[in-house]
C-alpha positions, -999 to +999 in steps of 0.1 A: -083-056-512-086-067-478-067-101-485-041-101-459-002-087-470+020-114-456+055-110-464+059-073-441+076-085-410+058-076-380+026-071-398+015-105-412-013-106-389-032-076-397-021-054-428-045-059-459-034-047-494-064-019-484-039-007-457-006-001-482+006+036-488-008+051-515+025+048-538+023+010-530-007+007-552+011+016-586+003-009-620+037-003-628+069-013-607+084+017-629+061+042-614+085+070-601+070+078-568+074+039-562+108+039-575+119+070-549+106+055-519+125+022-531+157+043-535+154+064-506+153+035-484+179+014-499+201+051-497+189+050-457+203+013-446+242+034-457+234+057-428+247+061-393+214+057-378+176+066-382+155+093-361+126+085-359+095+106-346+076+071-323+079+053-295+091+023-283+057+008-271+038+022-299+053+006-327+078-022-307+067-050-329+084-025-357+112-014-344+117-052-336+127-057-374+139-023-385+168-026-357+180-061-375+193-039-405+205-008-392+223+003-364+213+031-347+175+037-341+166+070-322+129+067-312+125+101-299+085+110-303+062+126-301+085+153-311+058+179-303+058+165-267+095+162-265+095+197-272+069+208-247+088+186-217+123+205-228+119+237-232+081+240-217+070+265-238+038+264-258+048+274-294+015+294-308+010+306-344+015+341-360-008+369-344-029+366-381-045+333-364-050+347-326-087+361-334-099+325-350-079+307-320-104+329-297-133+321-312-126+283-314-117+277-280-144+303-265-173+279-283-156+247-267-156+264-235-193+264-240-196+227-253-204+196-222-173+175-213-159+149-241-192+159-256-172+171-296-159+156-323-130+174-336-131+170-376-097+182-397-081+165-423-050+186-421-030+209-449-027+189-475-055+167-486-084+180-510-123+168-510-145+176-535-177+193-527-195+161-522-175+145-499-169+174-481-209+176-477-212+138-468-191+148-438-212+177-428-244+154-430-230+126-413-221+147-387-250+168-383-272+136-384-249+119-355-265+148-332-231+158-321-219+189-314-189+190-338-161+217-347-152+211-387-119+227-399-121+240-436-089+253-451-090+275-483-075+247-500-097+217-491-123+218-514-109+212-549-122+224-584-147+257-590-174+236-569-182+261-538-200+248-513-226+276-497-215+285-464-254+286-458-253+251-451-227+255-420-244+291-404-272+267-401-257+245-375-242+274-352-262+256-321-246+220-325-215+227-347-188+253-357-168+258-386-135+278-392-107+280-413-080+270-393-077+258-353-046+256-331-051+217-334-029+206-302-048+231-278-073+217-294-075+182-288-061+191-251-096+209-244-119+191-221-149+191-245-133+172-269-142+137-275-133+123-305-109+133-334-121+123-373-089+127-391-068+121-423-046+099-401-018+117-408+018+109-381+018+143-366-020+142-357-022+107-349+008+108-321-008+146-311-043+126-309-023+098-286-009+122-266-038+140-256-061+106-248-080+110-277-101+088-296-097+084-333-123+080-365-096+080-392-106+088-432-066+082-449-059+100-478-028+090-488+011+080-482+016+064-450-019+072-435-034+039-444-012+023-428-016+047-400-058+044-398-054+004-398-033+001-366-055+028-349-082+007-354-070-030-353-031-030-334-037-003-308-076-003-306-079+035-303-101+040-329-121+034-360-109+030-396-134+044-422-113+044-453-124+039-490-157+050-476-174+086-484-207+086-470-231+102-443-248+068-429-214+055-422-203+090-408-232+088-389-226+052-375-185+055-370-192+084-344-220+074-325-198+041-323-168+062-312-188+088-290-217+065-277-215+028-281-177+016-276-173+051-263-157+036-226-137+006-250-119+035-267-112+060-242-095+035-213-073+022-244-066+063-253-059+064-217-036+040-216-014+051-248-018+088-239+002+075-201+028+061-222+034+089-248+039+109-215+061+088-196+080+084-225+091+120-230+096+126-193+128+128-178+141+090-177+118+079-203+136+060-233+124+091-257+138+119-234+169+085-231+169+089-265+172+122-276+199+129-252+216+103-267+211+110-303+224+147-294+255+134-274+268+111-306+260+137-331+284+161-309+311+130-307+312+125-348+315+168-351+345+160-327+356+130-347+353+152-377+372+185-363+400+163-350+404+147-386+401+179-401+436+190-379+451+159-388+447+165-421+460+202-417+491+189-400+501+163-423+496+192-455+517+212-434+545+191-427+540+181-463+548+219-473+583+218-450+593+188-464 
């Protein structure tokens, strides 16, 4: 698994068969999640152009090779912080969530500076109850203060893990249900993320300068966890692991150890992100342009629409 992949343009130097998608690592070329993906992008290279939620000097090595086969690339990401810079509005959740947003943010208040390790592994993915516990030793043995997310739906099967075991960390960690996970990873207390490596909390953990232990669960986010660790050297990549001595060691690595390694290199990507989506950056560039040819083809279309309502018509008199 970790022999290197070598035919992936712009990757031959660091992608492992370890780091494939998920759907890469079917038995059978006939498997049908392999087969869509396969479709979907030959039905893609037809199009006028991609959008694409990244930018340029996060993935340039990338967008290198994907601009040699089609047209027109819109790099216009992080989306979230193209939105904030445009319209500069916070978007919060529904009123339901406001009294679990309190309580989250009023214990980091509390919490030293870059002193937390914010754990969520977003909507989707389900643990079992001993992984999920693996994580909660591993972090209460690091001696961190952390603050674990645990949706309804994470923890799969009847196994029900006793919420005795989390009331019993109230003084070093938290748990909760759900957390506004952008305002969270913008709070000052916060220093590292362990995540799932999923795109939209990768570029939100970029954006905000944070550090990243990532645990992929599946689709791109293997590929996402091995250039957080190795390509943009914001992070540690823990996958195909389950276990509370390596929890233990990955965030006193990330928190204490290489702890000034990582955050200058967070730094760094976080100034980018930012100048990217600012006015004259080639993400705000892009966007503008992206909405300025989209308007051009509904005028390309509108005026062949009338040509083709003129010529029925003189067809009719005639």
């Amino acid at each position: 698994m970790d022999k290197l992949v070598s035919n992936v343009p712009g990757m031959e130097g660091f992608l492992r068969r370890r780091d494939l998608p998920s759907f890469c690592r079917a038995s059978d070329l006939s498997d049908s999640k392999l087969q869509h993906v396969v479709s979907e992008t030959h039905h893609a290279a037809s199009g006028y152009g991609l959008i694409l939620n990244t930018f340029e000097e996060l993935e340039e090595f990338s967008l290198t090779h994907i601009r040699t086969k089609f047209q027109n690339v819109y790099t216009i990401g992080p989306i979230h912080a193209s939105l904030k810079t445009k319209t500069a509005l916070q978007m919060r959740s529904s009123s339901v969530l406001e009294e679990e947003d309190s309580k989250c943010m009023a214990w980091l208040d509390d919490q030293a500076l870059k002193s937390v390790v914010y754990v969520s592994f977003g909507n989707m993915a389900v643990l079992d109850a001993h992984q999920l516990m693996e994580f909660w030793h591993g972090l209460v043995n690091s001696g961190k203060p952390f603050l674990l997310v645990i949706p309804g739906n994470l923890i799969s099967g009847q196994l029900q893990v006793p919420r005795v075991h989390f009331e019993g960390t109230k003084q070093r960690g938290k748990a909760v249900n759900w957390a506004p996970q952008e305002e969270v990873l913008a709070h000052p207390a916060i220093g590292g993320f362990l995540t799932h490596c999923g795109w939209n909390s990768t570029l939100e953990s970029i954006c905000e300068g944070v550090p990243m232990i990532c645990w992929p669960f599946y689709a791109d986010q293997q590929v996402n966890s091995r250039l957080v660790g190795e390509v943009w050297k914001i992070g540690l990549d823990m996958k195909d692991t389950c276990d509370r001595v390596i929890v233990v060691k990955m965030v006193k690595e990330l928190m204490d150890v290489r702890r000034e390694e990582f955050v200058k290199s967070a730094n760094q990507m976080a100034r980018l992100a930012r100048k990217s989506v600012s006015r004259g950056g080639a993400s705000y560039c892009n966007l503008n342009r992206l909405i300025e040819d989209i308007k051009s083809m509904n005028r390309v279309k509108q005026c062949f629409a009338v040509g083709i309502e003129v010529l029925d018509t003189e067809s009719s008199i005639t």
